[in-house]
C-alpha positions as CSV (number, residue, x, y, z in Angstrom):
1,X,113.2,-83.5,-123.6
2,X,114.8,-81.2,-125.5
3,X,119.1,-81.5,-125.5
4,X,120.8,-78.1,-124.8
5,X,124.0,-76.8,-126.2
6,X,126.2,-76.3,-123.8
7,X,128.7,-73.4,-124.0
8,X,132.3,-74.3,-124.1
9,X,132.7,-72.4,-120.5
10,X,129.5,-74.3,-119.1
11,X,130.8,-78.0,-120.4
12,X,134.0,-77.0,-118.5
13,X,132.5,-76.2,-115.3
14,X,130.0,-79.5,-115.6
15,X,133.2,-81.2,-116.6
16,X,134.8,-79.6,-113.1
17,X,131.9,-80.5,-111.6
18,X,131.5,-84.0,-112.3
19,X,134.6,-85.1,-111.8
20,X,134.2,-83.3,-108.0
21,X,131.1,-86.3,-107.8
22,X,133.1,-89.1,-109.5
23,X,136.2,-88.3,-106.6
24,X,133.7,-87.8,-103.8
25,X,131.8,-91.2,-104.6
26,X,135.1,-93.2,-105.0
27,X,136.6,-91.7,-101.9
28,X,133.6,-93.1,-99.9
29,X,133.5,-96.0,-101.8
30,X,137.3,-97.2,-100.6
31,X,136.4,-96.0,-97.0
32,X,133.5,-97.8,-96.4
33,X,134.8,-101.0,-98.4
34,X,137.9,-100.5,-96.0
35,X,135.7,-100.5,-92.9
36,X,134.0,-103.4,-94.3
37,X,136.8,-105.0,-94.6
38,X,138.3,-104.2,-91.1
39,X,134.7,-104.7,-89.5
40,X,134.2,-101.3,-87.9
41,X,130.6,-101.3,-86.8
42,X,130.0,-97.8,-85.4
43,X,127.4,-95.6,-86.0
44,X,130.0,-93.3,-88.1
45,X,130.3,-96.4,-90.6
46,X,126.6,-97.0,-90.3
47,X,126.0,-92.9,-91.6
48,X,128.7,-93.6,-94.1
49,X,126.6,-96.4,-95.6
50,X,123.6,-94.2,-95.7
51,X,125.4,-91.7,-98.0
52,X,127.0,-93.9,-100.1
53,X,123.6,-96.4,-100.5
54,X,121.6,-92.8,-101.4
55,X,124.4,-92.3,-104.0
56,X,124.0,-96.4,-105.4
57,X,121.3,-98.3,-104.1
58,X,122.7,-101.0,-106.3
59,X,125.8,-101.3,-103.9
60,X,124.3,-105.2,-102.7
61,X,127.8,-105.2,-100.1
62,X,127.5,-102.2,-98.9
63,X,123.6,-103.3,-97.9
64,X,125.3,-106.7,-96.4
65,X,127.7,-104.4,-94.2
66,X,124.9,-101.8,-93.1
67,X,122.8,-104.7,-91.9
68,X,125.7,-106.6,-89.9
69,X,126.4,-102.9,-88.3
70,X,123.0,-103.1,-87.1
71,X,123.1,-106.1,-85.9
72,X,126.6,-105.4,-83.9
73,X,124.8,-101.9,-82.6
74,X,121.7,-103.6,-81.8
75,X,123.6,-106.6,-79.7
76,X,125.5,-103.7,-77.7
77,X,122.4,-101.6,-77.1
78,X,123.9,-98.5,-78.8
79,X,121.1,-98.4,-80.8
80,X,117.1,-99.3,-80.0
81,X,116.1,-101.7,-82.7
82,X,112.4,-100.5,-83.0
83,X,113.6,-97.5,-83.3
84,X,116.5,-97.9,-85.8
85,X,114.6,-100.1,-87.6
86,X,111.8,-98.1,-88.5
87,X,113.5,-95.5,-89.1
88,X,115.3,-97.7,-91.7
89,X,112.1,-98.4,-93.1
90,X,111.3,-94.6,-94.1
91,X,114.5,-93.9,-95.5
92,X,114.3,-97.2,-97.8
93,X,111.0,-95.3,-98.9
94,X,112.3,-92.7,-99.9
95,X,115.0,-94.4,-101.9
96,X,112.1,-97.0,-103.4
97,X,110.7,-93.7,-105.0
98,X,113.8,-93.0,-107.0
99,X,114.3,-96.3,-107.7
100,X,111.4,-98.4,-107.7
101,X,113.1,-101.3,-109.2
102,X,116.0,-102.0,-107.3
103,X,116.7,-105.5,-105.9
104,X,118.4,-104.4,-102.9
105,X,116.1,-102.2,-101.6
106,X,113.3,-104.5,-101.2
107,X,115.5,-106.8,-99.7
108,X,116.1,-104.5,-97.1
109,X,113.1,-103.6,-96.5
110,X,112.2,-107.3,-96.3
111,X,115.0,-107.7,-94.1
112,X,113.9,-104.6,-91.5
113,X,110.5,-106.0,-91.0
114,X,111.7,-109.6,-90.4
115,X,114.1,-108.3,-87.2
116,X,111.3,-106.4,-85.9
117,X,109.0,-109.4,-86.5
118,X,111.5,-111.1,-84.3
119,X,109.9,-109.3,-81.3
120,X,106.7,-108.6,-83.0
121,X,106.9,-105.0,-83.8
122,X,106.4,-105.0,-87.5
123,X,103.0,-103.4,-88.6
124,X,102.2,-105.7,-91.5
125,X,99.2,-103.7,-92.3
126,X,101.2,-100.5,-92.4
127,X,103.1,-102.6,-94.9
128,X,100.0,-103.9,-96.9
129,X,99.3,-99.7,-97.4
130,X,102.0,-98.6,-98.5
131,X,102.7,-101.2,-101.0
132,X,99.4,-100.3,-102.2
133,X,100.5,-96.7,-102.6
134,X,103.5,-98.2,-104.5
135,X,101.4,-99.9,-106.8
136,X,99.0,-97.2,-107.4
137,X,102.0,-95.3,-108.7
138,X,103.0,-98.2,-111.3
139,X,100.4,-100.9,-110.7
140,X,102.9,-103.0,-113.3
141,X,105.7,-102.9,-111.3
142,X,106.2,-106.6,-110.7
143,X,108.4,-105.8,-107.2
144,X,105.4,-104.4,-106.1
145,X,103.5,-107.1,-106.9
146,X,105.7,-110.3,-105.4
147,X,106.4,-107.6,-102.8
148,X,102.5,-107.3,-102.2
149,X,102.7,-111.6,-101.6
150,X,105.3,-111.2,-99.3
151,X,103.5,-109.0,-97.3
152,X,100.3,-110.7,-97.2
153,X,101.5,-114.3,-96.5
154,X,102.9,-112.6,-93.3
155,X,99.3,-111.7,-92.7
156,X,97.9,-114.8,-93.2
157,X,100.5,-116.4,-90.5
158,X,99.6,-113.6,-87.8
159,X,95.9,-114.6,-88.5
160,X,96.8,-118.2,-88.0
161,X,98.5,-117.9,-85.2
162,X,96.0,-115.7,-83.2
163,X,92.5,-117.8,-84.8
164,X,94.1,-121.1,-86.3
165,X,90.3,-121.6,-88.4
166,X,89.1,-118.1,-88.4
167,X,88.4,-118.2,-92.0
168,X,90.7,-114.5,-91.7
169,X,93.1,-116.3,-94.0
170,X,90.3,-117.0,-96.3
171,X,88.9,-113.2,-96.4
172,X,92.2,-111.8,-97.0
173,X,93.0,-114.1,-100.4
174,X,89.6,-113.0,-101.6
175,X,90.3,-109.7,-100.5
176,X,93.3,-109.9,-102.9
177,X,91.3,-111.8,-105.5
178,X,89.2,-109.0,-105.8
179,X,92.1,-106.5,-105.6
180,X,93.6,-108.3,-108.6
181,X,89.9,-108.1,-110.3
182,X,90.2,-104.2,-109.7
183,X,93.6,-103.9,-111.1
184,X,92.4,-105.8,-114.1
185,X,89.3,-104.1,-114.6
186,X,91.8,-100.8,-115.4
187,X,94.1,-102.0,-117.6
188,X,94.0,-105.4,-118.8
189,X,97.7,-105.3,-119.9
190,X,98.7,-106.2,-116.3
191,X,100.5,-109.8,-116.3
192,X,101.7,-109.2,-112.9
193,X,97.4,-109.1,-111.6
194,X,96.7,-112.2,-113.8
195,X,99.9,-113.9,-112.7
196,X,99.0,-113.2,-109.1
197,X,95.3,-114.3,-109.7
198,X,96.1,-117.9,-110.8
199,X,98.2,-118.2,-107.4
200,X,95.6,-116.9,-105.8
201,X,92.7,-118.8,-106.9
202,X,94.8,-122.5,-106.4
203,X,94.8,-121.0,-102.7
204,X,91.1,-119.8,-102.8
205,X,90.2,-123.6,-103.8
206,X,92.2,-125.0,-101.3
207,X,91.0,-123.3,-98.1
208,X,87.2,-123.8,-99.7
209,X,88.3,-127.4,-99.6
210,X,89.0,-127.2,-95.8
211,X,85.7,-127.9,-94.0
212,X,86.5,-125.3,-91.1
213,X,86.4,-122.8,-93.7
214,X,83.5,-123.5,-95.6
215,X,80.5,-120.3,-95.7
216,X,83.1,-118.3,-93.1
217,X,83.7,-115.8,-95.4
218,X,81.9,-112.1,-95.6
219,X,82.5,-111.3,-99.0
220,X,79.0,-113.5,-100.5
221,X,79.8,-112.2,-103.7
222,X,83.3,-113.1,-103.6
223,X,83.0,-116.7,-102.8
224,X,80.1,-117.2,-104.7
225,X,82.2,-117.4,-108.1
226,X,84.1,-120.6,-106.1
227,X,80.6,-122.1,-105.4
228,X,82.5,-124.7,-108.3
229,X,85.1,-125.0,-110.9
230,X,82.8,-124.3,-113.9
231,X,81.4,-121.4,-112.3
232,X,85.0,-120.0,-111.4
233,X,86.3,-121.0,-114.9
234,X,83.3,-119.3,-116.6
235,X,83.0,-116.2,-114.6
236,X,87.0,-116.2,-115.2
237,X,86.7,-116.9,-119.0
238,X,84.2,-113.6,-119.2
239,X,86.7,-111.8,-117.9
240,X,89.2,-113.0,-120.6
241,X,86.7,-112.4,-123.3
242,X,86.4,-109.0,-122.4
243,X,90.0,-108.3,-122.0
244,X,90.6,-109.7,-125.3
245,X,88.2,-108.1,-127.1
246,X,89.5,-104.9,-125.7
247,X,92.8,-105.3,-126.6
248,X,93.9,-108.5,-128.8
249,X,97.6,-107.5,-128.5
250,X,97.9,-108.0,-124.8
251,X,99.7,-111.3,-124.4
252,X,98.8,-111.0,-120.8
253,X,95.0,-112.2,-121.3
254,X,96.0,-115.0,-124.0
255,X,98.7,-116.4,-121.7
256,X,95.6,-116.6,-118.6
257,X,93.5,-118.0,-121.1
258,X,95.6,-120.8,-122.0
259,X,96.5,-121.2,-117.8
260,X,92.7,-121.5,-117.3
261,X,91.9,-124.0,-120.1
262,X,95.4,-126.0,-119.6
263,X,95.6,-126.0,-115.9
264,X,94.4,-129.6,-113.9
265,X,92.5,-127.5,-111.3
266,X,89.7,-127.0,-114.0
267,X,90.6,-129.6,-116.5
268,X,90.4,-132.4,-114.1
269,X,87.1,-131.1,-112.3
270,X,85.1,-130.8,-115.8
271,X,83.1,-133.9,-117.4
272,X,84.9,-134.4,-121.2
273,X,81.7,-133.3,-123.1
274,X,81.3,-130.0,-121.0
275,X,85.2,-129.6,-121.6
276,X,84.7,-130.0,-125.7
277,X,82.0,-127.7,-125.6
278,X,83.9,-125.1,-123.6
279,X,86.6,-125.7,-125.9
280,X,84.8,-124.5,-129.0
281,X,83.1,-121.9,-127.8
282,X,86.5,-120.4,-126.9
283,X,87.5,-120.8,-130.5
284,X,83.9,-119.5,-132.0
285,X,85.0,-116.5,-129.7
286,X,88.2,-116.2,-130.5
287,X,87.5,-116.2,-134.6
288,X,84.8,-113.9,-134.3
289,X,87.8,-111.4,-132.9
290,X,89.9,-112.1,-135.7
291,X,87.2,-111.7,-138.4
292,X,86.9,-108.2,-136.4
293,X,90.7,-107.4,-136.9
294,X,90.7,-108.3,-140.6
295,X,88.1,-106.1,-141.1
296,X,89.8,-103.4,-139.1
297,X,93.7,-104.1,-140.0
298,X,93.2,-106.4,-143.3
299,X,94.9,-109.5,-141.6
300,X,95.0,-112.1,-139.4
301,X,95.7,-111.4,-135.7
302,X,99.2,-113.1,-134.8
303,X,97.7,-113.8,-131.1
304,X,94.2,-115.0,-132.8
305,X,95.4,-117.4,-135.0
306,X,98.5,-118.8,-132.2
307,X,95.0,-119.1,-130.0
308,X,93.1,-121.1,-132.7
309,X,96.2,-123.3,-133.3
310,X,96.0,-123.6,-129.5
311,X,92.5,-124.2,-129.1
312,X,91.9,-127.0,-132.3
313,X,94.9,-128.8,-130.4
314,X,93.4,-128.9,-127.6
315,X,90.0,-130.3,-129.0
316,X,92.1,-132.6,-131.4
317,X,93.2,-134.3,-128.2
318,X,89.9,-134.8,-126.8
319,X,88.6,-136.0,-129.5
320,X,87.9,-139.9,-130.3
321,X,90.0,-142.0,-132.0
322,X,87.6,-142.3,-134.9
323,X,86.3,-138.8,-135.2
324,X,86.7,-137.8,-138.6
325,X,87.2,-134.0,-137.9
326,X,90.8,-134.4,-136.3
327,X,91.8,-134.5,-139.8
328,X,90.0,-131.1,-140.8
329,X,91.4,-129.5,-136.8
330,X,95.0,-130.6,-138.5
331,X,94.7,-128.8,-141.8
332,X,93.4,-125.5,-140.3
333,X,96.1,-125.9,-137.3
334,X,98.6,-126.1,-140.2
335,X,97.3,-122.9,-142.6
336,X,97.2,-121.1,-139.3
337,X,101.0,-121.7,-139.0
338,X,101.7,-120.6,-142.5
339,X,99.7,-117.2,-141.9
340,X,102.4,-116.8,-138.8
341,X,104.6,-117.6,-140.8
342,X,104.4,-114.4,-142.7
343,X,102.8,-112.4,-139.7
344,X,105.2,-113.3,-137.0
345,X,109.0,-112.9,-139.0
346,X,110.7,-113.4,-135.5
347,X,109.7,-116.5,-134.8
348,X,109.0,-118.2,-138.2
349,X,111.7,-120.9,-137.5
350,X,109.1,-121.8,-134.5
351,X,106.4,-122.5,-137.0
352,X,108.2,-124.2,-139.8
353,X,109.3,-126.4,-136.9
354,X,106.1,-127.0,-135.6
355,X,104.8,-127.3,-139.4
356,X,107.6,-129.9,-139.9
357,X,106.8,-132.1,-136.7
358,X,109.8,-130.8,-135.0
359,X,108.5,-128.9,-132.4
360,X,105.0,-129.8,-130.4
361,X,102.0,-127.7,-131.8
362,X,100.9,-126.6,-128.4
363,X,103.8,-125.0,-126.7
């Protein structure tokens, strides 16, 4: 945007009128810190807290002191706590559209649906929806996104508590799987969606595990990519291959990459040989990329080459004592890490550590 001179008659009245707001805002600053202090819970002090929050949602005491003046009101019946508390819930929307980011509003609003949970009034679906609309607006916002767990492990309790083995809590984490899938399919620079995939798909595994939940799902198509750890693994390293080839700059799909080939859910299900060869096919993938960005940029792709390095160390540790080509993995590991050296000036004490023994290869 554009700056605009301001007149030296219009700085003075901005002046005037700033320091109006800077009064105003300290003057109900020290008067609801005073009734803090002296523990007036009315509904005046209550309104007070309203302004000032709207003012500075950051304000984490004054949300502390709004909440124990509900809790006073509520416990004297001056106030109906469904009521209040929903009403609670729209103004912290309003303030979560200015300020998407803030702690202390989705506290809260964490905080409202937990007391009406209490006598099981909170809509958890409403909750599910408009976190949704939330994310829509910034599907990266990471608040959104643990706020989005939050919501849906209360979910999964209401389903266990009304159908114990259901299989509901089984459709709703591959509802959310394929949510994240969604997500991911738009913009593959979401870590939050990968992030939230690899917690989901420990719990996916889990309840498959569980013999009352076995074929209870809908979603065929969904659990069909569980049918085993291969199958996941493969369907999931597809979607990395495509994410990478779309964009090798987003660390995003690397750092799933290296979750998926590191992590003991799939490691530990996989015969060695079938692990090797999955190994270097990654690494036949992930060099045909970088031939692709030298040809496009005239150098080596700093994520390519840390993913080689990666990769070869990997295989290097599978290999057998004897085999002969640990020795050639070690020589391209190490002119991989002089390339970075010269591609990657902010962390080149990383790699002369790690080219010096002083640091492990595969961090």
């Amino acid at each position: 945007m554009k700056r605009v001179q301001l007149s030296a008659h219009a700085r003075k009245l901005k002046l005037e009128k700033d320091r109006a707001k800077i009064a105003h805002y300290r003057a109900l600053t020290k008067k609801v810190l005073d009734n803090k202090a002296e523990k007036v819970f009315t509904k005046e002090a209550l309104q007070d807290t309203t302004v000032l929050l709207d003012l500075n949602p950051e304000f984490n005491a004054v949300w502390n002191y709004r909440r124990n003046i509900f809790n006073h009101l509520f416990a004297g019946n001056v106030l109906d706590r469904c009521e209040a508390l929903n009403t609670d819930l729209l103004v912290a929307m309003e303030m979560m559209k200015r300020f998407p980011k803030c702690y202390w509003i989705w506290n809260h609003r964490r905080w409202c649906l937990e007391t009406l949970d209490e006598t099981k009034n909170a809509d958890w679906n409403r909750e599910l929806a408009i976190v949704l609309k939330v994310l829509m607006m910034d599907s990266r916002n990471f608040h959104g996104w643990q706020y989005r767990r939050y919501v849906v492990s209360h979910l999964e309790q209401e389903a266990r508590s009304k159908e114990p083995h259901s299989g509901t809590e089984l459709e709703i984490s591959l509802r959310e799987f394929q949510y994240t899938t969604e997500t991911i399919n738009k913009s593959t620079a979401n870590f939050s969606a990968w992030h939230n995939r690899t917690k989901l798909i420990a719990k996916i595994l889990k309840l498959l595990s569980e013999e009352n939940f076995k074929m209870a799902t809908t979603d065929e198509k969904a659990a069909g990519v569980f049918q085993s750890a291969s199958k996941l693994l493969k369907h999931e390293l597809d979607l990395v291959k495509t994410g990478m080839f779309m964009d090798a700059e987003d660390t995003s799909v690397w750092l799933y990459m290296q979750w998926l080939l590191t992590d003991e859910i799939f490691v530990g299900a996989l015969p060695k040989d079938i692990y090797r060869e999955l190994l270097q096919q990654q690494l036949k993938d992930v060099n045909e990329l970088n031939d692709l960005e030298k040809d496009d940029t005239g150098r080596d792709n700093v994520w390519c080459l840390k993913t080689i390095i990666f990769l070869k160390t990997l295989l290097s540790r599978e290999s057998d004592e004897n085999d002969l080509s640990e020795h050639i993995i070690d020589n391209d590991v190490t002119a991989a890490l002089n390339k970075l050296v010269e591609l990657d000036p902010l962390r080149k004490g990383h790699y002369i550590d790690q080219l010096n023994g002083r640091a492990a290869i595969i961090c």
